[in-house]
Steps between C-alpha positions, in 0.01 A plus 500: 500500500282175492670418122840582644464226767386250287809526246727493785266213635558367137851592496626339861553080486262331765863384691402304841548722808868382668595555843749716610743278616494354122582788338744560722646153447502592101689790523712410731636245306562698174693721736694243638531297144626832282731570801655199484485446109702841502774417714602163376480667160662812534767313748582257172536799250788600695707833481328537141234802578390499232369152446130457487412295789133540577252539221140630520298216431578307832333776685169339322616129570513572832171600548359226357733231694406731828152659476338209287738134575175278369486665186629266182698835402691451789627222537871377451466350160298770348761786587832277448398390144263859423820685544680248315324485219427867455906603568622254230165617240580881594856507477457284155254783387734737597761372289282432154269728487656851438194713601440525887175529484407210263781310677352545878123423371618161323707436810196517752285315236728200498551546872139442559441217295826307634351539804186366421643215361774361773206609761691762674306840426686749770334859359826715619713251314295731174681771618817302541472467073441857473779623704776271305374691164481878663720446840804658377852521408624299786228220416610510119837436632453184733283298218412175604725561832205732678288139484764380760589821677300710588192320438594150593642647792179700586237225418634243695596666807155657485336170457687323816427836694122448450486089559704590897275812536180359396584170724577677839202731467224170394450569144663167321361558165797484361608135428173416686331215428141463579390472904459138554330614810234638366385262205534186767220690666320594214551197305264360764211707441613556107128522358550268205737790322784214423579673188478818599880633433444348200121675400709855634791436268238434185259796621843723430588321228154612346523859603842492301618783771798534713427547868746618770449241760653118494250218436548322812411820691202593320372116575570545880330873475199322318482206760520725827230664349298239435550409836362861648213503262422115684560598849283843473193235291519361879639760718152532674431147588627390869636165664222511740263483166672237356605218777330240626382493876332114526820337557581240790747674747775290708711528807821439618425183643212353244618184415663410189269275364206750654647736237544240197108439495435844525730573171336150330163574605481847371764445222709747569863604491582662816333604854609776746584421857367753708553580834285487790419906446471408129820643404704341213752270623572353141345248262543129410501374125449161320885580434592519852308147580669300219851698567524284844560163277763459381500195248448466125363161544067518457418195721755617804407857446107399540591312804737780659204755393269303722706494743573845541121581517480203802451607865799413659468251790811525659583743778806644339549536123700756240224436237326836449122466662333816399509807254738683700807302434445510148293840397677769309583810703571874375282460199405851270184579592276760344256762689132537471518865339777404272430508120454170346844526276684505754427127525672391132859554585483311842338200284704569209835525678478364773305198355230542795162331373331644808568809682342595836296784567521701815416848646730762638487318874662152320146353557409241217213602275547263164707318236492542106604279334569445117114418470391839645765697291375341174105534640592923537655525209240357329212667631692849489559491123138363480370817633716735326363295133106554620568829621697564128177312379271734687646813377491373114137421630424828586749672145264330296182593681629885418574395126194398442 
């Protein structure tokens, strides 16, 4: 019983686990595209009953444009120019070679390696060869014609079927292009992999082995997962652990130049202005200081920099006088008990350099700041190396 689960163990693909709704989705569609591949068919064979107007292999088409869109089988080019290619090669076959069996085994030979070659391997388009060689007397009798009709007819409607379908329901593989999206963000915290399309594409190249899934989606699938193996390497590690805490706190109504010597003093690039129960209000930047001059000139922007930082004297005046007028309000913050990664995209995409820390009252606690991201990252991979040290330590200990 044991051996018998391990052959079927053996026997079974490891295929991801897909929701419901997905398969669902799939199927649906086939339904939907055979339906409709049928009736537009079948409608332009006319009173003739006896035309062949659906053939066999778009059942298999369609459940590769349906049930797996990302696939490099299934996309437009590779069934258009697979059934092409292995129509004309089969019916040619058909015609030269007197002995069917011969004839069909050439056909799907030449079929293959056509479709090699022009890039447009479409593994029902195989059967497409075979069925021009052994399909019949009605096949025999169109010739080149069952390229156009019904094939042509069948292919192309299935093909424009899938591209709607796969479009309303989310899945755009199909004349896809990449998800700018998702390499902007990525492209930010890209580990030094530059080349890496191009290492995948020569690590193939190497293996010398066809693999059912598009380049450009095996690169995304390799980069999202070397994202998850980075966030879990810090999944345990906590704001509160990483911010700082010694950091000069403001009001609303600390004066402007108050603030400036705080920020030159303590060389830093932004403060948080608190209120009077130490709940975050906002926080004011370098940025937000030199954003209230407004001159290219060095010598007048000096002198209009001093100026703004200068009490005002006069009993009415619409130059701003304290933090207030000028902080930034409804800034991302972070909580204490939030996990340090959370941090990267609000620095990363929101081009934050320091993000506030509070607890789940609003009360202030912190700020990290690029400094304190590159200190934790740091230190964390330090201790995973001399705990990886220890261990080899303690291996060789045992060897010995």
């Amino acid at each position: 019983m044991i051996e018998l689960k391990g052959i079927f163990k053996y026997l079974i693909p490891n295929i991801p686990n897909l929701s419901f709704r997905e398969k669902l989705r799939a199927s649906l569609g086939a339904l939907i595209g055979i339906l409709v591949v049928g009736l537009i068919s079948k409608t332009t064979a006319g009173s003739n009953l006896n035309a062949l107007w659906l053939i066999a292999p778009i059942g298999a088409s369609s459940t590769l444009l349906f049930a797996v869109p990302s696939s490099p089988f299934a996309q437009p080019w590779s069934i258009l120019g697979g059934n092409l290619f292995s129509s004309l090669t089969g019916i040619t076959c058909a015609l030269l070679i007197p002995s069917p069996l011969l004839s069909g085994a050439v056909a799907v030979f030449i079929s293959i390696y056509l479709m090699f070659t022009f890039k447009c391997v479409h593994p029902p388009s195989g059967a497409v060869a075979l069925l021009c060689v052994i399909g019949g007397d009605q096949i025999k009798e169109l010739g080149y014609w069952f390229v156009i009709y019904p094939l042509g007819m069948n292919t192309v409607v299935l093909v424009l079927c899938a591209i709607i379908y796969n479009k309303i329901t989310n899945q755009h593989h199909l004349l896809k292009s990449l998800d700018k999206d998702f390499y902007k963000t990525y492209r930010s915290i890209d580990m030094g992999a530059k080349n890496q399309k191009s290492d995948l594409a020569l690590t193939l190249e190497e293996n010398n082995e066809f693999i059912d899934i598009d380049l450009e989606n095996l690169e995304r699938i390799f980069k999202q997962t070397q994202l998850r193996i980075f966030n879990n390497q810090f999944d345990q590690l906590r704001c509160s652990q990483v911010m700082s805490t010694d950091i000069p706190k403001l009001e609303f109504s600390t004066p402007l130049n108050t603030a400036w010597a705080f920020i030159k003093e303590r060389n830093m690039q932004a403060l948080p202005v608190l209120s009077r129960s130490n709940h975050l209000l906002g926080i004011v930047t370098r940025s937000d200081f030199i954003g209230q001059i407004n001159s290219n000139n060095f010598e007048k922007f000096t002198q209009l920099f001093k100026s703004l930082l200068s009490k005002n004297t006069n009993s009415h005046s619409d130059k701003n006088e304290v933090v207030g007028q000028i902080m930034r309000i409804n800034t991302k913050t972070v909580t204490t008990t939030d996990g340090f990664m959370k941090v990267i995209p609000l620095m990363l995409e929101g081009k934050m350099r320091h993000v506030p820390v509070i607890d789940e009252n609003g009360k202030f606690f912190g700020m990290i700041n690029q400094s304190d991201m590159i200190a934790a990252l740091y230190q964390t991979t330090l201790n995973q190396a001399t705990n990886h040290e220890l261990n080899l330590r303690e291996i060789k200990k045992i060897i010995v």
